[in-house]
C-alpha positions as CSV (number, residue, x, y, z in Angstrom):
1,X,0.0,0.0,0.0
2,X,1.4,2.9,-0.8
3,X,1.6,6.2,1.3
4,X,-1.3,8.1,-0.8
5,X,-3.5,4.9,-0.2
6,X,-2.6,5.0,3.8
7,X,-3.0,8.6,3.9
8,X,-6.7,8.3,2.1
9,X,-7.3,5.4,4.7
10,X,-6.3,7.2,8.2
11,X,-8.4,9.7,6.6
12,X,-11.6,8.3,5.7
13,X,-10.9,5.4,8.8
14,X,-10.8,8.8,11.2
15,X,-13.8,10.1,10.1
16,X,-15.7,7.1,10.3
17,X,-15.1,7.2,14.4
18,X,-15.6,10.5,14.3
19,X,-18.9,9.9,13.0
20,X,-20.0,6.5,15.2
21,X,-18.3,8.7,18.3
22,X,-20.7,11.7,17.8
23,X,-23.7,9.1,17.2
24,X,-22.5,7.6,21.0
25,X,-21.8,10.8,22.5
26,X,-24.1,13.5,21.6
27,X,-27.2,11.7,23.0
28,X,-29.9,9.8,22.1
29,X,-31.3,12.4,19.5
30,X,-27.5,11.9,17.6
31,X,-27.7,8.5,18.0
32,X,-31.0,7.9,16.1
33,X,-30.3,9.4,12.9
34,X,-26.5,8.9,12.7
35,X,-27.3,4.4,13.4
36,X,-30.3,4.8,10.9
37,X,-28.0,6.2,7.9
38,X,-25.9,3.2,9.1
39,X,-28.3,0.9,9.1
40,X,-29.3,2.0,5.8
41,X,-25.9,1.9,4.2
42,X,-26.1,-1.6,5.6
43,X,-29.1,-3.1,4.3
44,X,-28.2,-1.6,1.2
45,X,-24.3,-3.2,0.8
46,X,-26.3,-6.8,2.4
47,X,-29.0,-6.7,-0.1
48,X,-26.6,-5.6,-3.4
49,X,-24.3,-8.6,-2.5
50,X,-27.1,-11.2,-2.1
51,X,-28.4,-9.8,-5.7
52,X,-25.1,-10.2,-7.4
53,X,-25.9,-13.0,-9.7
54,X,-29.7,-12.6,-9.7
55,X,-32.1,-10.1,-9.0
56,X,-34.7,-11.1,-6.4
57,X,-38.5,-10.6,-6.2
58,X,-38.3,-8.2,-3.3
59,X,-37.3,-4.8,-3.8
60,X,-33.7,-4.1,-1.9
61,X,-35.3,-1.0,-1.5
62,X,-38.4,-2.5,0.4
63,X,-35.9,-3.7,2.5
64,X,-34.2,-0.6,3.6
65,X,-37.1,0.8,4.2
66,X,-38.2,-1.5,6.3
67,X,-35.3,-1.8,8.6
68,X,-34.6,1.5,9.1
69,X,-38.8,2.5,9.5
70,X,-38.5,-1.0,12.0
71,X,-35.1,1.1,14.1
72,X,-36.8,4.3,13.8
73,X,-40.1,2.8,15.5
74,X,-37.9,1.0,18.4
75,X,-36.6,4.8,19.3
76,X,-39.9,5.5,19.6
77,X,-41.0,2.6,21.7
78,X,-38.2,3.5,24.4
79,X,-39.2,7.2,24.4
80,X,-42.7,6.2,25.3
81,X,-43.5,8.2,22.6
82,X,-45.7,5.3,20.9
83,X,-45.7,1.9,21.8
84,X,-47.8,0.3,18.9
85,X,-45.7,1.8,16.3
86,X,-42.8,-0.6,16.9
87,X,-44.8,-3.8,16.8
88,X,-46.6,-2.8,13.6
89,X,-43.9,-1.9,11.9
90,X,-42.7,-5.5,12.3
91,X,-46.2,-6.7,11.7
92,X,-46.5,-4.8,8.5
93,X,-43.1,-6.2,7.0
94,X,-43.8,-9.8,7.4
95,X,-47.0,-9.6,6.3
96,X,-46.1,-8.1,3.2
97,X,-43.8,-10.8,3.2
98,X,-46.6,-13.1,2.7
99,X,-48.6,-11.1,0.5
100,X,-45.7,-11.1,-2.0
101,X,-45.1,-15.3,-1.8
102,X,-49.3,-15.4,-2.8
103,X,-49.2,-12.2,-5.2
104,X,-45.4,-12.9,-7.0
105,X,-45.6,-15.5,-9.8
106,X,-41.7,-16.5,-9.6
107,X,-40.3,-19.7,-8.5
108,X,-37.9,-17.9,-6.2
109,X,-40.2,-15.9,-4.3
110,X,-39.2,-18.0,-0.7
111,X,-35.7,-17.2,-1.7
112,X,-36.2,-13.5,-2.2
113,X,-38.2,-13.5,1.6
114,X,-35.6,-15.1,3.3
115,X,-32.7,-13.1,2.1
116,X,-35.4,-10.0,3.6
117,X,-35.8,-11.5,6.6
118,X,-32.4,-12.5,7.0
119,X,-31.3,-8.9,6.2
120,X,-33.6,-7.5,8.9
121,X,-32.1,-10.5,11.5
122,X,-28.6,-9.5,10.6
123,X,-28.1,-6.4,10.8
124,X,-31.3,-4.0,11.9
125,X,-31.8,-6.4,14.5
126,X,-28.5,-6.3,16.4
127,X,-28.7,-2.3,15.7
128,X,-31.8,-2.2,17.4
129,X,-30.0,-4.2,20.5
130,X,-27.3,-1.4,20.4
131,X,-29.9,1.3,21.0
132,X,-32.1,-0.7,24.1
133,X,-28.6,-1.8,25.6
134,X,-27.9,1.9,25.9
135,X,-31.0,2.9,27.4
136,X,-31.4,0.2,30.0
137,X,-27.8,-1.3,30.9
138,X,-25.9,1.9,33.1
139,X,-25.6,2.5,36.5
140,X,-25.5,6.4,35.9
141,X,-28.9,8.4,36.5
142,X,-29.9,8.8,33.0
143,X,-32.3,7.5,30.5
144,X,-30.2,7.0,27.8
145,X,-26.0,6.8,28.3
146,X,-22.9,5.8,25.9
147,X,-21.2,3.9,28.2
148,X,-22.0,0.2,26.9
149,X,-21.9,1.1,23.0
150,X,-19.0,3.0,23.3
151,X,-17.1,0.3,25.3
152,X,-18.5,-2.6,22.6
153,X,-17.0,0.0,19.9
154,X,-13.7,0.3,21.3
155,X,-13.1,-3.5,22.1
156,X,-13.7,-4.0,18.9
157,X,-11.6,-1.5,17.0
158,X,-9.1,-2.7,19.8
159,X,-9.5,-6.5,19.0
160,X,-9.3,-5.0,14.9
161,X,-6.2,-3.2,15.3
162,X,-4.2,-5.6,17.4
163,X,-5.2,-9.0,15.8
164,X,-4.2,-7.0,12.5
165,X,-0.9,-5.5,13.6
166,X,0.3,-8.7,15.4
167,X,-1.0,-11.2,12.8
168,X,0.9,-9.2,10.4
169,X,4.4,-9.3,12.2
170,X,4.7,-12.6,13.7
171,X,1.2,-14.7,12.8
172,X,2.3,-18.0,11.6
173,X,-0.6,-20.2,12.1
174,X,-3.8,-19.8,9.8
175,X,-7.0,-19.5,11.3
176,X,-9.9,-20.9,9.9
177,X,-7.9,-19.7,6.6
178,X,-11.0,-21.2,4.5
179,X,-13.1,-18.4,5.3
180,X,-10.2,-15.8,6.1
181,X,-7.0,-16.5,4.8
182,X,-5.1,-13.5,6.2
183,X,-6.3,-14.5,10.1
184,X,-3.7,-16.0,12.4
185,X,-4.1,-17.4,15.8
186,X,-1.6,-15.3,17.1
187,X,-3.3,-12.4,15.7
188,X,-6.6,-14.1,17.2
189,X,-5.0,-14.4,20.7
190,X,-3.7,-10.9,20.6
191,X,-7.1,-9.3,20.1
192,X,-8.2,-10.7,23.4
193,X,-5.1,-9.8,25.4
194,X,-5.1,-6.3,23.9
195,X,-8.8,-6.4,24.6
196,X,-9.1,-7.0,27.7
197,X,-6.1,-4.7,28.7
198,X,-8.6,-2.2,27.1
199,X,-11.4,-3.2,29.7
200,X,-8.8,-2.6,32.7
201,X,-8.3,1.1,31.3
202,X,-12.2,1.4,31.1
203,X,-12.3,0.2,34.7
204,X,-10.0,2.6,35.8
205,X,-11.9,5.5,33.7
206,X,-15.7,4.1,34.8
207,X,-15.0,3.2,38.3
208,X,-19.0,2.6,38.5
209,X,-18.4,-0.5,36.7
210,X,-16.3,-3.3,39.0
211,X,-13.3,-4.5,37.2
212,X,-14.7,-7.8,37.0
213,X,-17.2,-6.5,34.5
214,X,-15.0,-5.1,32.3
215,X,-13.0,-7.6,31.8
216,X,-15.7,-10.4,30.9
217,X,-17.4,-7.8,28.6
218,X,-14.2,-7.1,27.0
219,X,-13.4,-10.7,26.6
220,X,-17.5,-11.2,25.4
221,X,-16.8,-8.3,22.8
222,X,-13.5,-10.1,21.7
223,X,-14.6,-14.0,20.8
224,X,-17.8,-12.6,19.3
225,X,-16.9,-9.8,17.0
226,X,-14.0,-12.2,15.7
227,X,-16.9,-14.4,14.9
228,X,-18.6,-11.5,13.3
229,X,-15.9,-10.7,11.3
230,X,-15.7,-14.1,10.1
231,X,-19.0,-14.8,9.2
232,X,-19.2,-11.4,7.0
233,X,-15.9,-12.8,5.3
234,X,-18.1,-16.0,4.4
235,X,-20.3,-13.7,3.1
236,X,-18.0,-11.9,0.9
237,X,-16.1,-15.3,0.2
238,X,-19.1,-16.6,-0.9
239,X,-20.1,-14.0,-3.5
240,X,-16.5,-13.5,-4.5
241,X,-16.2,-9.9,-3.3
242,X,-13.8,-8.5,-1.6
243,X,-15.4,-5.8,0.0
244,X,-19.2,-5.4,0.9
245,X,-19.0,-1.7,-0.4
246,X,-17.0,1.1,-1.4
247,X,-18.2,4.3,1.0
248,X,-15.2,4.0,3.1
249,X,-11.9,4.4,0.9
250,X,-9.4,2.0,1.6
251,X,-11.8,0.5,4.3
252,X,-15.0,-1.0,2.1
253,X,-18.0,-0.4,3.1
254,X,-19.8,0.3,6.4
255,X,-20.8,-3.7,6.5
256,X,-17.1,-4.1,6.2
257,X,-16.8,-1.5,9.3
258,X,-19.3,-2.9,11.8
259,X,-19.4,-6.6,10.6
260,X,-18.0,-7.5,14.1
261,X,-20.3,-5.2,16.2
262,X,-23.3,-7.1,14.6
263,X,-22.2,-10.4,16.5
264,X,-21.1,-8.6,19.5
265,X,-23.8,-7.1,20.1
266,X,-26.6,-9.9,20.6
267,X,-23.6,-11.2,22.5
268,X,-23.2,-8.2,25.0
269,X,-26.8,-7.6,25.2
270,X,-27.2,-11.4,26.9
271,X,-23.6,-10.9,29.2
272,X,-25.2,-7.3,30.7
273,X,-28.7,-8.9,31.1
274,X,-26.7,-11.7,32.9
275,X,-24.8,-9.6,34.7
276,X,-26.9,-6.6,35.7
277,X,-29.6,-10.1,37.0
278,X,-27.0,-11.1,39.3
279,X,-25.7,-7.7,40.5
280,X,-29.3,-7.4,41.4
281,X,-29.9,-10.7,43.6
């Protein structure tokens, strides 16, 4: 790579976090339309990859709509400021769903609904579990806080940038080089550590948080946004692509950018419910 190419990828790479940073830090009302471009970039680069060598029955752009009308009704659901929106918004999806596999004369209709659905489970889903983890999971006075998103963000651009570096210098052994040729288990096993020493800081920065939780989370946000790396990779590998989308020069897309966090998330959501349960008894 040469320096103009590194130069145009610190650049774009820094404004992405500048962007995700002011969606996690300026509040719930930054954090709704900032994740539902996201979201939308999303879908889109998900649904373009699935219709490389055929185009489906269901309208990609259906889709985004959906998803992001389905993330914009879940902010309204925790507001309080309507709670029937949310679950007819989902209801109004799959039922169109339906209506399509009766009303579309094409043999692949059930294909074309369960790339949708799967869409929707992939990626507006976890997003979704981004935004309720960040209104229910603090111990600060406040309806809705960063803390949790931005600590599953930086663990995993952590995990990224060590497994990367380290892989890179010494990584010898392949791992699971069928789906990701590039990944090494040293590289693997260096995303924890460096992970996890990134917990201890947070526990020294958000004393409101024992150390013991911080670490675990850390070490959740680690195995499972490795996985989530992976699996997009299997995604990629399986359409031949190399990257999910162009936005971000010299990164890809933003599928490329939060394939880990999609993973992590469901993950994280099911360690603070956990762990929050047995603070409580």
């Amino acid at each position: 790579m040469n320096t103009k190419d590194l130069f145009t990828r610190a650049i774009a790479g820094t404004i992405y976090i500048i962007v995700i940073l002011i969606g996690l830090l300026g509040g719930r009302f930054w954090f709704m339309p900032i994740f539902a471009a996201i979201l939308g970039f999303g879908l889109y680069e998900f649904y373009r990859m699935v219709e490389k060598n055929t185009t489906h029955a269901i309208s990609k752009i259906f889709n985004i709509f959906s998803g992001v009308l389905i993330f914009f009704t879940a902010f309204l659901f925790l507001e309080k400021i309507n709670l029937f929106a949310f679950p007819a918004a989902i209801l109004a999806y799959l039922l169109a769903l339906y209506m399509s596999a009766i009303i579309v004369n094409r043999y692949d209709i059930l294909h074309a609904i369960i790339y949708s659905v799967f869409g929707q489970m992939y990626i507006t889903l976890p997003l979704c579990l981004l935004m309720l983890l960040s209104y229910h999971f603090n111990l600060f006075d406040e309806k809705f806080h960063y803390v949790p998103g931005l600590a599953i963000f930086v663990f995993i651009w952590v995990n990224d940038t060590a497994a990367y570096f380290i892989g890179s210098l010494i990584g010898k052994h392949k791992f699971i080089s069928r789906i990701s040729p590039k990944k090494s288990v040293e590289g693997f096993i260096a995303g924890i550590v460096f992970t996890v020493i990134a917990g201890l800081i947070f526990a020294h920065l958000i004393p409101e948080y024992p150390t013991d939780f911080w670490v675990i989370f850390a070490f959740v946000v680690s195995i499972f946004g490795t996985l989530g790396d992976l699996f997009e990779s299997l995604i990629k590998r399986t359409y031949d692509l190399k990257d999910a989308g162009t936005l971000i020069p010299g990164h890809g897309g933003i599928l490329d950018r939060i394939d880990s966090v999609l993973i992590a998330l469901p993950a994280s959501y099911l360690f603070l419910m956990a762990y929050f349960e047995l603070a409580i008894r």
